[in-house]
C-alpha positions in Angstrom: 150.4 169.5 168.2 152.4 166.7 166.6 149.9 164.1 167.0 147.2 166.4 165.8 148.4 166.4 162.7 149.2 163.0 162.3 145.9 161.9 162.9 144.3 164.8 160.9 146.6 163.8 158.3 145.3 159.7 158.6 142.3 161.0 158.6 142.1 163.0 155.3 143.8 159.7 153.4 140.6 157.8 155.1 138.7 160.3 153.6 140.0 160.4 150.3 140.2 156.3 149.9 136.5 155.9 150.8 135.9 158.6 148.2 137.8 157.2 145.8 136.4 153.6 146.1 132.8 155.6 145.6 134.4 156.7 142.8 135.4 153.8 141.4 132.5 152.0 142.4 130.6 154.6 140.6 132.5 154.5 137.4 132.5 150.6 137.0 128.3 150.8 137.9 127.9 153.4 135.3 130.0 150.9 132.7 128.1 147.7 134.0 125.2 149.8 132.6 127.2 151.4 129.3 127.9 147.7 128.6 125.9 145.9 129.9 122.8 144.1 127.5 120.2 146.3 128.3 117.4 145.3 125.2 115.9 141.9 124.5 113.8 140.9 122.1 110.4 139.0 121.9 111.7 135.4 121.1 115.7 136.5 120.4 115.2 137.7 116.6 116.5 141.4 115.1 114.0 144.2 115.1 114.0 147.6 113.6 113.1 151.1 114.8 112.1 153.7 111.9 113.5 157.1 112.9 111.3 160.0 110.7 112.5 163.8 110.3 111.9 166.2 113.4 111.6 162.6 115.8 112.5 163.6 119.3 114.3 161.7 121.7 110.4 160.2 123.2 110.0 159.1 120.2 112.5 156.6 119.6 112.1 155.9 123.3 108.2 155.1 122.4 109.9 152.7 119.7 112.3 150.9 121.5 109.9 150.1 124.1 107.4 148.8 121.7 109.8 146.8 119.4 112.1 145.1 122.8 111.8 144.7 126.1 114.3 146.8 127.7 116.1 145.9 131.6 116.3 149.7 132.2 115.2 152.4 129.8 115.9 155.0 132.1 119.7 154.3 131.8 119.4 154.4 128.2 117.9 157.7 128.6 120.5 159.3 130.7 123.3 158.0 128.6 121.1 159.5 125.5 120.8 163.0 127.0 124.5 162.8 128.6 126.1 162.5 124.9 123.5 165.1 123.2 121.7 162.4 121.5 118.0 164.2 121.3 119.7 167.7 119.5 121.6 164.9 116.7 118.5 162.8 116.0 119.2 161.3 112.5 116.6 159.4 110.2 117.2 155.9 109.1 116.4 152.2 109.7 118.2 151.1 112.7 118.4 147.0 113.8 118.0 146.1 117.6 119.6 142.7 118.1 118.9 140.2 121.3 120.7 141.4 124.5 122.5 144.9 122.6 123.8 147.0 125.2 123.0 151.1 125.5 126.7 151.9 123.8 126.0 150.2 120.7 122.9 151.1 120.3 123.1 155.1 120.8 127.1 154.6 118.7 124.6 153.6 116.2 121.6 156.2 115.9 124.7 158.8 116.6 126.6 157.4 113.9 123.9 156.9 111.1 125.0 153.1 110.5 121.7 151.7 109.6 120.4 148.2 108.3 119.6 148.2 104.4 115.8 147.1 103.5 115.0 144.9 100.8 113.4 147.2 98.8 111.5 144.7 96.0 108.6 145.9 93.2 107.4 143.8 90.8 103.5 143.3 89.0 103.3 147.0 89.1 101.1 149.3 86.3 101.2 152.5 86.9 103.5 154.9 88.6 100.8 155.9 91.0 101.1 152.0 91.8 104.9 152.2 91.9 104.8 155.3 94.1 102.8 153.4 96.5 104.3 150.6 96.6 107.6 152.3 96.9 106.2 154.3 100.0 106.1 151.6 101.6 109.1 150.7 102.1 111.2 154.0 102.2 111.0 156.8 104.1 109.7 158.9 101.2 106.0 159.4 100.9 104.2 158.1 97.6 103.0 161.7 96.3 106.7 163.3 96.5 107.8 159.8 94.4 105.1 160.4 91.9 106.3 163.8 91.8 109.9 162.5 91.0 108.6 160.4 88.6 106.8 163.2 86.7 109.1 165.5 86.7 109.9 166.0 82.7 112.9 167.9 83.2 114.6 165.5 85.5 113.5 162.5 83.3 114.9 164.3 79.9 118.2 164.3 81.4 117.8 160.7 82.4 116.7 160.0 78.5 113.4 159.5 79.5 109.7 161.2 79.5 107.2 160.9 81.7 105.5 157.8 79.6 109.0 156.0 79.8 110.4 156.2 82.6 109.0 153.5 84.3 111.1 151.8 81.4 114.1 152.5 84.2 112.9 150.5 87.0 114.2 146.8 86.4 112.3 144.3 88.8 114.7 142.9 91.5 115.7 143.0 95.2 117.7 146.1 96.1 119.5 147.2 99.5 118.3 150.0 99.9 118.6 152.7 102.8 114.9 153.5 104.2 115.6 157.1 104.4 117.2 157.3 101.0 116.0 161.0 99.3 114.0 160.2 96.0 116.8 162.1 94.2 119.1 160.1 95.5 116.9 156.9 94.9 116.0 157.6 91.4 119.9 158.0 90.2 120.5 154.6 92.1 117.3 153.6 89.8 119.2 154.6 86.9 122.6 153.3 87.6 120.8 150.0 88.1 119.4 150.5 84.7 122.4 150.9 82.7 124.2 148.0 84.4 121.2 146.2 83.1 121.3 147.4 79.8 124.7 145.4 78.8 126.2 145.5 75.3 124.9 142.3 74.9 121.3 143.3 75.3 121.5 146.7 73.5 123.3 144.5 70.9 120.1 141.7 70.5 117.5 145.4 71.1 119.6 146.5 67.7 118.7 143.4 66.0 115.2 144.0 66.5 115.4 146.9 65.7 114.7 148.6 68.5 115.7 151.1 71.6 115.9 149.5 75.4 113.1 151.6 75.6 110.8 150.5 73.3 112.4 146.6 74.0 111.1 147.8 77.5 107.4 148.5 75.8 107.0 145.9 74.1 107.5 143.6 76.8 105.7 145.3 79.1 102.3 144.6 76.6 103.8 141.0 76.2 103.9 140.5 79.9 99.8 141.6 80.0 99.1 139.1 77.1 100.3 135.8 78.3 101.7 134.4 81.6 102.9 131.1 79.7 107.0 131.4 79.4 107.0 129.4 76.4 104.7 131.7 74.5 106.6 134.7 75.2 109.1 135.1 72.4 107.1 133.7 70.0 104.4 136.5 71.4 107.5 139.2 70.7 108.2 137.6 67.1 104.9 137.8 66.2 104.4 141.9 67.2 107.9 142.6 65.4 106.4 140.9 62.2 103.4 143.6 62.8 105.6 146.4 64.1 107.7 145.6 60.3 105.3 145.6 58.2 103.1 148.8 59.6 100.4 146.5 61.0 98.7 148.2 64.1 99.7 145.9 67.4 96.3 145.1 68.0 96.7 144.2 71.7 93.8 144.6 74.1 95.8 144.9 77.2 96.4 147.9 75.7 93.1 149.1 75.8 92.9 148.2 79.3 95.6 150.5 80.2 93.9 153.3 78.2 90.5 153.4 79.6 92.1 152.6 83.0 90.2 149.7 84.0 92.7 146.6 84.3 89.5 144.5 85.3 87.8 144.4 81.8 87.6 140.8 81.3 86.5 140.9 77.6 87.3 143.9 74.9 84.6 145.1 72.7 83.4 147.2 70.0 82.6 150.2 72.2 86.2 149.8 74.3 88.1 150.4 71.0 86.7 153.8 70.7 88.8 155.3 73.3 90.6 158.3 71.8 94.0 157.3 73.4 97.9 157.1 72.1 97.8 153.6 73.6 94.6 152.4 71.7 96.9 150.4 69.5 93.8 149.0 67.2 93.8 152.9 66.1 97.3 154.1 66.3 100.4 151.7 64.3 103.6 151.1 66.3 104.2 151.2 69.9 102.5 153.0 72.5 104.0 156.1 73.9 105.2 154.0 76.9 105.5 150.6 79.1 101.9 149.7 79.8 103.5 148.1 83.0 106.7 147.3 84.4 107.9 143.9 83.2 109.9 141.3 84.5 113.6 140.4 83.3 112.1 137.5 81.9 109.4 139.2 79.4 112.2 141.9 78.4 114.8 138.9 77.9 111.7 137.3 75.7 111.4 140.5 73.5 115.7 140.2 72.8 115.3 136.7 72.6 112.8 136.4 70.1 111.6 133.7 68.3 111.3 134.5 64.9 108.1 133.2 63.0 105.9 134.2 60.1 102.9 134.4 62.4 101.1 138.1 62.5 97.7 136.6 64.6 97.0 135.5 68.2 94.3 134.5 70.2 93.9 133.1 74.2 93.0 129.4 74.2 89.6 128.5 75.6 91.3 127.1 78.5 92.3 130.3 79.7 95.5 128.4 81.0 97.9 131.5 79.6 98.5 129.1 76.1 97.6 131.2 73.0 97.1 129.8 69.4 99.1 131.4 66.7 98.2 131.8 63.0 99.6 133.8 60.1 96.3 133.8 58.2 93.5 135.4 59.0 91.5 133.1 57.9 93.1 130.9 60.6 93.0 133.4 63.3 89.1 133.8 62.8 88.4 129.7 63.8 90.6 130.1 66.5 89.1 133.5 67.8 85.6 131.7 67.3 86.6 129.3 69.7 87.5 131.6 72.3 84.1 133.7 72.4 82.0 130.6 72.4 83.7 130.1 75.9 83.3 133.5 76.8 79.9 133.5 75.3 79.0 130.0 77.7 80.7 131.5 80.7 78.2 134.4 80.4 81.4 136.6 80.1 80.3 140.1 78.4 
């Protein structure tokens, strides 16, 4: 009876240590695979996935599969559904680097640590422009930005209207999370603004007597006149001499912006017409708004202007960007006859 149990007994522990190395064979397997690398990449760079609201779990699957080429999905997959990944999907810009292993990757959809974009806009017009352009790199769609945009209430509170506040948006690079909100975006818009917006420049916009705003404005007409550096604050001493003395502004890019057709390559009579706040040949002073959104450097030109006495300007005939300046009219009128002989050679109408 004795010896029964003894071997019953020697049994059981034979049992129990086979189990047990199963066990532990099992465990370290199913770590091999937790750590393991488990996604490569094309030729070893970073790639992103783009993770929209309601995505299911196939979804992302469809991504990573399309983005790397993974050793085994499948495991990825169990590991997913094991931790409750597919009920805690969360939006956002993820980055899959060479040879990342299934922990990292699901620690980092779980946790929401995402990889900024460069979010960059610059030689834009109009907000619908802006929208788009925005849309493009963010999450948000370009009709719920124009929206935003438009949205009086919102931009009064801001200091803005619907006519300036395109004024806000400073060209640069900006790390930006793809699935920022557009309220969220627009306030990180307008922080950026005011840490643009130093003393020193609202100091140099008081000396020309004039808001960030309207500094804003101006530039943005500069910026459609002349692509030359050099002429640019000479461009913004001239308008202030107009904008002092009650002389309309006179700028055709203006017009342009008006009868919304930026491919007008010669204003005439019948253009000037338009019944429009930004027909500056009818209305004195600034437009109601930016006609664009200008570059640091224009809006820098319009602070650091070069004062002058001239109140005329006119494109060279080399269409290079180069303007001649005149304070007479008289002046003005050779050089502007100039100019439309080309134009008139050129068959341009």
């Amino acid at each position: 009876m004795k010896k029964k149990i003894y071997r019953n007994s020697k049994l059981i522990k034979r049992i129990a240590l086979v189990l047990g190395a199963i066990a532990v064979l099992f465990i370290g397997y199913q770590a091999y695979i937790y750590f393991r690398g488990n996604f490569f990449t094309p030729s070893g760079e970073t790639v992103y996935i783009y993770i929209h609201e309601h995505a299911t779990l196939d979804d992302v699957v469809k991504q990573i599969e399309k983005k790397t080429k993974p050793r085994d999905i499948n495991s990825f997959i169990r590991l997913a559904k094991t931790e409750g990944y597919p009920t805690k999907i969360r939006t956002g810009r993820y980055a899959i680097t060479n040879g990342m292993t299934n922990h990292k990757l699901l620690s980092n959809l779980k946790k929401h640590i995402q990889e900024p974009v460069k979010l960059k806009f610059n030689n834009i017009r109009t907000k619908a422009q802006l929208a788009g352009r925005l849309s493009k790199q963010l999450m948000a769609d370009s009709l719920t930005l124009l929206s935003v945009l438009n949205d009086s209430l919102a931009d009064e509170k801001m200091g803005f209207t619907p006519e300036t506040v395109v004024a806000m948006f400073i060209p640069n690079t900006y790390d930006m999370l793809w699935d920022i909100t557009p309220a969220q975006f627009i306030k990180r818009m307008h922080h950026e603004y005011e840490e643009f917006w130093t003393d020193e420049r609202k100091q140099k916009a008081k000396k020309a007597n004039l808001t960030p705003v309207q500094v804003t404005t101006l530039a943005s007409i500069i910026e459609e006149e002349t692509n030359h550096k050099a002429d640019k604050p000479i461009v913004a001493g001239l308008y202030l001499n107009r904008l002092r003395i009650g002389m309309p502004l006179q700028s055709c890019p203006t017009i342009k912006f008006a009868l919304n057709d930026f491919s007008l390559k010669r204003i005439t009579g019948i253009h000037l017409r338009v019944q429009s706040p930004y027909n500056t040949y009818k209305n004195p002073g600034l437009p109601p708004g930016p006609i664009r959104i200008p570059s640091i450097e224009s809006i820098d030109a319009v602070l650091d202007f070069k004062p002058n006495n001239y109140l005329y300007m006119c494109a060279k005939e080399t269409l290079n960007g180069e303007h001649y300046f005149a304070a007479t009219w008289a002046e003005h009128k050779r050089n502007a006859d100039r100019y439309a002989a080309m134009m008139n050679k050129r068959g341009i109408h």
